[in-house]
Each structure stands twice: as structure tokens, then as C-alpha cells.
N, C-alpha and C positions, 0 to 999 in steps of 0.2 A: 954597193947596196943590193940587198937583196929581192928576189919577186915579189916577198912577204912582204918588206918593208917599202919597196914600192907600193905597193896596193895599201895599205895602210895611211901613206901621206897621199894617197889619191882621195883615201876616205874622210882623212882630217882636211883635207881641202875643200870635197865637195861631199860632204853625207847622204846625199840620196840616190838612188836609183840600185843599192846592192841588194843582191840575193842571199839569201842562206846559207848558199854556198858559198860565197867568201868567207863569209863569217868561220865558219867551217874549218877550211882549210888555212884559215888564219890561228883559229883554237888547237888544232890537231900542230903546227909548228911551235905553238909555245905552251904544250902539253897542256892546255886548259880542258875544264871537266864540261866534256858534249852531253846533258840531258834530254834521249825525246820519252816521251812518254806513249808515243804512237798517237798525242794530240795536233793542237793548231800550232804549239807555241815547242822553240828551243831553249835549252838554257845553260848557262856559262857561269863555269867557275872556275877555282883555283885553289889548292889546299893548303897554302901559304897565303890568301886573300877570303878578308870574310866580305868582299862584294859578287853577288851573285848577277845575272843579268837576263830576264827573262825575253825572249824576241819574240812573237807571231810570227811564223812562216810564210807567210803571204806576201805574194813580191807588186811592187817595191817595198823597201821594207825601208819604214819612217824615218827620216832624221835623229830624231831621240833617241830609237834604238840603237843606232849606229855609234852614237856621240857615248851613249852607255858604254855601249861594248869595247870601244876607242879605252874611254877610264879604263877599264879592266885590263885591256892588255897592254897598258901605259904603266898599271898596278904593277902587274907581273915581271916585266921589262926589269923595273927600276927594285923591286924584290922588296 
């Protein structure tokens, strides 16, 4: 198993308390699309997936989002 995928069943186990930065470095391994706009918020996608997933950058950063962003690269995983 890998780091990525470590960190990713840490997050479907417990969604709260990550930063941006996983999120991140989670998107950049499975070539998902990094939008900042030089605002509050990031956003994730995929051009094989029409789910997009908007984040706030502010840490910790909610459950919800997490459990979002989880769908998305659950999306992509499974193609």
C-alpha cells in the first residue's frame, strides 16, 4: 500500500482535521485538475469525471469536504 493510499483510508476513517495540503498532494498523484483562483476556496476535478469539488482553504477543513473529495478520487480510481 502506498503513502497515498494510506492517507486516504486514514481520511475515509476519520474526515476531519486535514489541511489543503493533503488534499493536494492526493490530487497531484491521481492527476486530478488543482483550481486556485488566488481566493479562500480550491477546486478538484477530473476530465474523465463531470464531479467537481469546491474546498475553503481554511484549516481544518470540514468533514463534508473531505467525504467530497474522497467521492472524486474514488470516481477516478475506478475510471
Amino acid at each position: 500500500m502506498s503513502k497515498i493510499e494510506k492517507i486516504i483510508r486514514k481520511m475515509t476513517e476519520n474526515p476531519r482535521d486535514w489541511r489543503i495540503g493533503n488534499l493536494e498532494n492526493i490530487a497531484e498523484h491521481y492527476q486530478l485538475n488543482i483550481r486556485k483562483s488566488g481566493g479562500s476556496h480550491v477546486g478538484f476535478g477530473h476530465k474523465n469525471s463531470n464531479i467537481v469539488v469546491t474546498v475553503p482553504a481554511h484549516k481544518p477543513i470540514k468533514p463534508v469536504y473531505i467525504k467530497q473529495f474522497l467521492i472524486l478520487v474514488e470516481a477516478v480510481i475506478k475510471g
